[in-house]
N, C-alpha and C positions, 0 to 999 in steps of 0.2 A: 302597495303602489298608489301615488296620488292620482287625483282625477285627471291634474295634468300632464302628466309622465305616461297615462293610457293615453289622452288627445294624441300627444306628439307622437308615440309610437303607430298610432291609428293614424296619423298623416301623413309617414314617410311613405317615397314615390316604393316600387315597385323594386326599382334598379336600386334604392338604399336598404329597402328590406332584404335584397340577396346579396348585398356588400357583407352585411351584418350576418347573414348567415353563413357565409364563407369564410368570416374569420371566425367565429365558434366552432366551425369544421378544423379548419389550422391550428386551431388552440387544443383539439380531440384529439386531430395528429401528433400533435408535440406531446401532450400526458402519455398514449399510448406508446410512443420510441420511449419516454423516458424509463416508463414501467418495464417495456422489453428491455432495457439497457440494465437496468433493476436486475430484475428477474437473468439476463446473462452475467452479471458479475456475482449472483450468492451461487448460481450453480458452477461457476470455474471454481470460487473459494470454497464451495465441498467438491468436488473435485481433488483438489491439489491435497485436503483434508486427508484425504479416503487414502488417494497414494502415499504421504507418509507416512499415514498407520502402516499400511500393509507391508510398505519396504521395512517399517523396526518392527515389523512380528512375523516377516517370514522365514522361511526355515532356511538354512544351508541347499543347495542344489547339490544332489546324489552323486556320488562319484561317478563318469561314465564307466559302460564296462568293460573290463578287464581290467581297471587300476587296482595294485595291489593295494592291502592294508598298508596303514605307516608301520614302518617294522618298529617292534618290541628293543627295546633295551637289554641287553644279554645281562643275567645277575650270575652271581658266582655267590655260594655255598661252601661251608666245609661238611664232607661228607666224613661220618665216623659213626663206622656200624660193627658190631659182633653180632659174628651169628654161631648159635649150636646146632647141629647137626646129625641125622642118623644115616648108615649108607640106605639109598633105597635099591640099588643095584651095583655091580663092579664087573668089567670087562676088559678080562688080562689084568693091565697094571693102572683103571681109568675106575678114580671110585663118582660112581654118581650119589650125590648128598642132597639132603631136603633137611629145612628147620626153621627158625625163627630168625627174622636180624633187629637187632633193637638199637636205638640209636638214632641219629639224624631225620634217617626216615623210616624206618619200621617197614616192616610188612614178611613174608615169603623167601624166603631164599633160597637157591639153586646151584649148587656148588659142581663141575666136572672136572676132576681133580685128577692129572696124569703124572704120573711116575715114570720119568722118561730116561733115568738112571737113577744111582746112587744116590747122586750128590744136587738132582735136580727135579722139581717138578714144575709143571706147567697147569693152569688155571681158566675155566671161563665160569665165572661168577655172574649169575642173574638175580637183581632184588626185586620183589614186584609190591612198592608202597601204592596208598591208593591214590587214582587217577595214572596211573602210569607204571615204565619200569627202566632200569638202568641195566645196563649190560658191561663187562669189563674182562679182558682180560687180562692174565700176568703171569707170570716166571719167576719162582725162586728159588735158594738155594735149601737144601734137603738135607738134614742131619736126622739117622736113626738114634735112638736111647733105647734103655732096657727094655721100659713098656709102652714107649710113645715115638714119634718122630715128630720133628719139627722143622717149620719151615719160613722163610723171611726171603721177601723180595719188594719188587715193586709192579706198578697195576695200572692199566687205562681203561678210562672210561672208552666205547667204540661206539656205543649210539644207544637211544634211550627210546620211550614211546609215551603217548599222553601228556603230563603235565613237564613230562622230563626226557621232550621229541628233541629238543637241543643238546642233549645232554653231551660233555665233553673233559674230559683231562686226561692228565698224565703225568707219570712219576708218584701216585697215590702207594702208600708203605701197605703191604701187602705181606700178611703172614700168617700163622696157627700151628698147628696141633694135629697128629693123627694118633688115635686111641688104637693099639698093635693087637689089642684083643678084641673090637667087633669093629674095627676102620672110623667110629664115631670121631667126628672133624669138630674142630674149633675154627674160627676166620676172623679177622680182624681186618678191615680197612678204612683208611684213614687218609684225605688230603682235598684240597680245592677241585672241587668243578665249575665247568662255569656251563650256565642252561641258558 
């Protein structure tokens, strides 16, 4: 600063010295609003930042409770099993059978096979593949031979468990075999369900 520039400032009255410092006060004021005005517009702009992340990365909101699942799509199958068979018991004219079914779905089979005349037997058939099991039963017509009888009808599915809790049809061809010297069964069924 010049020697004159100190004179003049060492001259001014009293009431100019506080003019001059009033307005370096007002010019304080005016930086500090602009920095706060500053400082309010980066934090709304992370703000607004932060809630758009969070709305594209948050999760779906939970079903309330009691809403069921969306239901499954019913599929349909053809079912087509043979099973062999030994009696494991027989009461009166009701042979109860156990063996293998091979076929569509494999596993256990359970045959209660009734003789309810001549010309007629009646059926409930259980297969138990894994995860589940099908149930069916049927009626058909009964023809004895020398060393066997045989028999041809038709079959429903009535209800199932596990992977095959849907299980459903009917009109399924329903038939076999009875061996006349230890009752050992043959079984055949065959037609669409739908699970």
């Amino acid at each position: 600063m010049t020697r004159q520039r100190k004179q003049a400032i060492a001259m001014r009255t009293p009431r100019q010295q506080s003019t001059s410092s009033a307005g370096i006060r007002r010019l304080d004021r005016a930086a500090v609003r602009r920095r706060a005005g500053i400082q309010r517009a980066a934090a709304a702009a992370l703000l607004a930042t932060a809630t758009a992340t969070a709305a594209a990365t948050a999760l779906p909101a939970p079903a309330p409770a009691g809403t069921a699942p969306p239901a499954r799509a019913a599929r349909t199958f053809t079912l087509n099993e043979t099973g062999t068979l030994h009696l494991t018991s027989k009461h009166g004219f009701t042979l109860n059978e156990q063996g293998t079914a091979t076929g569509t779905v494999r596993g256990t089979i359970y045959v209660h096979l009734k003789i309810v005349s001549s010309k007629r037997v009646t059926a409930e058939i259980n297969i138990y593949p894994r995860n589940g099991s099908i149930t069916g039963v049927g009626a058909a017509a009964y023809q004895r031979q020398h060393t066997f009888a045989a028999f041809s009808g038709s079959l429903s599915i009535v209800r199932g468990s596990g992977s095959y809790s849907r299980a459903s049809g009917s009109g399924l061809s329903f038939s076999g075999t009875i061996q006349r010297s230890n009752d050992a069964v043959t079984v055949h069924v065959s037609g669409r369900v739908s699970d």
